[in-house]
C-alpha positions in Angstrom: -15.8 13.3 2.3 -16.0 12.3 -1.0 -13.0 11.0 -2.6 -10.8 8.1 -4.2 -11.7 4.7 -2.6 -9.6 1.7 -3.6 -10.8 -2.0 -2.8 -7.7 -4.5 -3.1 -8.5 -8.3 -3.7 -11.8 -6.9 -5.2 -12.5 -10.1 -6.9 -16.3 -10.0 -7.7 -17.8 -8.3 -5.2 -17.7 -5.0 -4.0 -17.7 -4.5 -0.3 -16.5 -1.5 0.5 -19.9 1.0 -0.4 -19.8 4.7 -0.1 -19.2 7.6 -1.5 -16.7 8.5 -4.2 -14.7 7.1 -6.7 -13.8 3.3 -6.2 -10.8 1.8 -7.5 -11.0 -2.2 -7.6 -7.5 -4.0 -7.2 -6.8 -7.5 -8.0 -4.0 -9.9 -9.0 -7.0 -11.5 -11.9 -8.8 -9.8 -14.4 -12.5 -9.9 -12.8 -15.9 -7.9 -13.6 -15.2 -5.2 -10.6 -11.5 -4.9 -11.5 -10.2 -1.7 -12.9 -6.7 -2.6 -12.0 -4.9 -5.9 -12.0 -1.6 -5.6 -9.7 -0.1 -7.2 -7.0 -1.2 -5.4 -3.4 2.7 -5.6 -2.5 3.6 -2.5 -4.9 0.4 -0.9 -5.2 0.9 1.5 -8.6 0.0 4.4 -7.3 1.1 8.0 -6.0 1.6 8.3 -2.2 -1.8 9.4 -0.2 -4.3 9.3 -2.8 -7.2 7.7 -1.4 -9.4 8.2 1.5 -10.0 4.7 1.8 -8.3 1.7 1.6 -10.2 -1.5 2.1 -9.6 -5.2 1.8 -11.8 -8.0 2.8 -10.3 -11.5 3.4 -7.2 -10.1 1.1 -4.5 -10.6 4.8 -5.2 -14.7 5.4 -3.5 -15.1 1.9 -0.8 -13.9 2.4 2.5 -14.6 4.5 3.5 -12.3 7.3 6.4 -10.3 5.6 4.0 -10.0 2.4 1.2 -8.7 4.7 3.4 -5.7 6.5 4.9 -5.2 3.0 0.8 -4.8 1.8 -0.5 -2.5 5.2 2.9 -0.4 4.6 2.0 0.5 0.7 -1.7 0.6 2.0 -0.8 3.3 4.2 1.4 5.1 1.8 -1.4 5.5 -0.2 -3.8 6.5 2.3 -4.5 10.5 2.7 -4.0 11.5 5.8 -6.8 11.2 8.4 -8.3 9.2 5.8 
């Protein structure tokens, strides 16, 4: 299914390839970023993408900032996505 992807801690690589739309996150302006945020209050509406991906993005950050990030990460997941 085609859809909104969103990559968070983007930085200049894209790693998540497929289909659709992708959204790169990060907290620094970079070539592949198309949003620059923090990935504990992702700006966006509850389940809009059908993937959320994010590559060495977890080591950085401390536990409680981790479950605050896979929280918002699934809030903003479709469902079944």
């Amino acid at each position: 299914m085609d859809g909104y992807r969103l990559e968070v801690g983007i930085g200049d690589t894209v790693q998540a390839a497929g289909p659709g739309v992708l959204i790169g996150l990060d907290i620094r302006r970079t070539a592949r970023t198309r949003v620059i945020a923090d990935c504990a209050t992702l700006p966006f509406r509850d389940r809009l993408f059908h993937t959320v991906f994010g590559a060495h993005v977890l080591e950085h950050l401390c536990y409680a900032d981790a479950r605050t990030f896979l929280a918002e990460a699934y809030r903003v997941l479709e469902p079944h996505g």
